[in-house]
C-alpha positions as CSV (number, residue, x, y, z in Angstrom):
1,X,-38.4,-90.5,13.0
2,X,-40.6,-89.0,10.3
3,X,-39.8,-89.8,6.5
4,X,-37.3,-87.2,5.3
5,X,-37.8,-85.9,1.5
6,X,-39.8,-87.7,-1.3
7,X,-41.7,-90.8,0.2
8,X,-40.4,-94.2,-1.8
9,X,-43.5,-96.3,-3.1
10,X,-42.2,-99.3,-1.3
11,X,-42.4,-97.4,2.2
12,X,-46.6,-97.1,1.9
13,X,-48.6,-100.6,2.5
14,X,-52.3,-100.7,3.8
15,X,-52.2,-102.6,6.9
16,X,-55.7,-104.3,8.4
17,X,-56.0,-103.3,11.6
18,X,-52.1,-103.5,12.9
19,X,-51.1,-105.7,10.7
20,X,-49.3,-105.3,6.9
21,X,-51.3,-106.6,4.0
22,X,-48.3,-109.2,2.7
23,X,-47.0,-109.3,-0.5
24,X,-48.5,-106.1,-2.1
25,X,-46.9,-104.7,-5.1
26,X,-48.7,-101.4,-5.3
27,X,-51.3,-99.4,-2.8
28,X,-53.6,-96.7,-3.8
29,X,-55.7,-94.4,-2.1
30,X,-58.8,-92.4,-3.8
31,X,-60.5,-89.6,-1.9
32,X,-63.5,-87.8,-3.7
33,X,-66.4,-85.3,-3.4
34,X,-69.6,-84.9,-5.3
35,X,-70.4,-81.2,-6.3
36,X,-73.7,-80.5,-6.4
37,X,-74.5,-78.1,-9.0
38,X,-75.9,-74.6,-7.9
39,X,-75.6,-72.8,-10.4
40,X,-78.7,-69.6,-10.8
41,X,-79.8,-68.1,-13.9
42,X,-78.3,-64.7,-12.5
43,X,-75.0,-66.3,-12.7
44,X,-74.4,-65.6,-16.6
45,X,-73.5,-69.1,-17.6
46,X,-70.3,-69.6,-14.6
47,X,-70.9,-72.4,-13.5
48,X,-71.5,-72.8,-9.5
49,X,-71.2,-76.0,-7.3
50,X,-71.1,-77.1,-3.8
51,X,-69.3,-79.6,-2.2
52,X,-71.3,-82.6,-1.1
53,X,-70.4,-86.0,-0.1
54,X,-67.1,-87.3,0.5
55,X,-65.9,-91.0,0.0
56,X,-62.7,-92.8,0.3
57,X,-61.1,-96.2,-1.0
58,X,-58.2,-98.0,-1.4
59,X,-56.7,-100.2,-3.4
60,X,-53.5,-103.4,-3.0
61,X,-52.0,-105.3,-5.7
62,X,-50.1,-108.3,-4.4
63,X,-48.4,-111.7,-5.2
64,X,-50.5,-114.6,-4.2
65,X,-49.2,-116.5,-1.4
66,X,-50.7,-118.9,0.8
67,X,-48.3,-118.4,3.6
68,X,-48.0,-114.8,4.3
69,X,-48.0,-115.5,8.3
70,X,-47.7,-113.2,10.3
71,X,-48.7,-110.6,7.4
72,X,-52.1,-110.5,6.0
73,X,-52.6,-112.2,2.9
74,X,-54.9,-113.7,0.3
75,X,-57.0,-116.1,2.4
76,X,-57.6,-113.5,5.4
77,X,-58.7,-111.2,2.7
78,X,-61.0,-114.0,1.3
79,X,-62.4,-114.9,4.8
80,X,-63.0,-110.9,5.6
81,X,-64.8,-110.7,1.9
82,X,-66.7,-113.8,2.4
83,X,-68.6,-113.1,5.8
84,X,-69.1,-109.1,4.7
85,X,-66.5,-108.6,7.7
86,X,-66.4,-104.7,8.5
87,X,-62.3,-104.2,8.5
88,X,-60.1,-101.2,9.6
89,X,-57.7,-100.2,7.4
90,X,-54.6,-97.7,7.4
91,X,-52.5,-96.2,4.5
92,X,-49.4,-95.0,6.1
93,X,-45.7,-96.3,6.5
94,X,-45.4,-97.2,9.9
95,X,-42.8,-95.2,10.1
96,X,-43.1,-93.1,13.7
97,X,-43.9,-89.4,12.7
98,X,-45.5,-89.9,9.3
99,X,-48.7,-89.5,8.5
100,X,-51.5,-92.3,8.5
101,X,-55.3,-92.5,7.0
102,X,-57.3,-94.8,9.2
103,X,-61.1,-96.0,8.8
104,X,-63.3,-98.5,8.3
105,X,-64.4,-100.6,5.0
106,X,-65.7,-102.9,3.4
107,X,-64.1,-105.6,0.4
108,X,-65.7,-104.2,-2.8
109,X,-63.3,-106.4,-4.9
110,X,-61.2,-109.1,-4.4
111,X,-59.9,-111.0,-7.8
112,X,-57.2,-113.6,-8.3
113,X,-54.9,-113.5,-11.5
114,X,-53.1,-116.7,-12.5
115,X,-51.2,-116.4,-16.2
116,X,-49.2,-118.9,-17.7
117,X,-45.3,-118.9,-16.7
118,X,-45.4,-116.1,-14.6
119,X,-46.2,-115.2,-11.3
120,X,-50.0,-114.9,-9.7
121,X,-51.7,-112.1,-8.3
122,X,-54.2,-110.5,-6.8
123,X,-56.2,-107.1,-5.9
124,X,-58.2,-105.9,-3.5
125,X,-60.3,-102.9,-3.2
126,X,-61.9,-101.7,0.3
127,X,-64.3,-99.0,-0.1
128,X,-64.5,-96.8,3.5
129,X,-67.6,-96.2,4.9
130,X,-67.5,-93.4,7.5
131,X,-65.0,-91.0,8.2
132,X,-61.3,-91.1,7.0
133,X,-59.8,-90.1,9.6
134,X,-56.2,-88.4,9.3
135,X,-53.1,-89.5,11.9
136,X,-49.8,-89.4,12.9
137,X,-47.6,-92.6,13.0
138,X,-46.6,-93.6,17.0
């Protein structure tokens, strides 16, 4: 059943392919468009634009763990950034009924934090390449 109300932060993970991303403590997605300016002389000074190309990311922070079977985790996320590895990615809930953003990207980022006396992380950022395409959950 679909998500009733405001959606809590902890319901939203970014899952490659089918499977959850383990151990994340945040997950963003950033959708853009360039405007192109077009803006004529006759226009007296309002500026004019038009929209041009669209892009997507998103973005996990996580605890580093080494064990996150059967979740994916810090060394699948290494291993897909090492060989270049062209990944599918969702933002959704999983949640049957809610809504999902699916496509396909590539690692931009992927950095390791390690501070004294507390707790290491890590971040990844996958930038999309194609379409972002928007679906329901099954």
């Amino acid at each position: 059943m679909a998500t009733i109300g405001t959606v809590a932060g902890n319901a939203i993970g970014i899952y490659k392919g089918s499977v959850l991303i383990g151990c994340a403590t945040s997950a963003s997605m950033d959708l853009s468009t360039t405007m192109t300016d077009s803006t004529c002389k006759d226009n007296d000074g309002a500026e004019q634009v038009t929209a041009g190309q669209k892009s997507w990311s998103m973005a996990l922070d996580g605890m580093l763990a080494f064990d996150t079977t059967p979740e994916e985790g810090w060394m699948e996320l290494f291993d897909a950034w090492d060989t270049k590895e062209l990944l599918t990615i969702k933002w959704g809930t999983g949640e049957t009924g809610d809504p999902a953003y699916t496509g396909t990207a590539y690692i931009d980022s992927l950095s390791a934090s390690a501070p004294l006396n507390e707790a290491s992380t890590y971040n990844v950022n996958f930038r999309g390449t194609g379409v972002l395409v928007a679906s329901t959950e099954p």
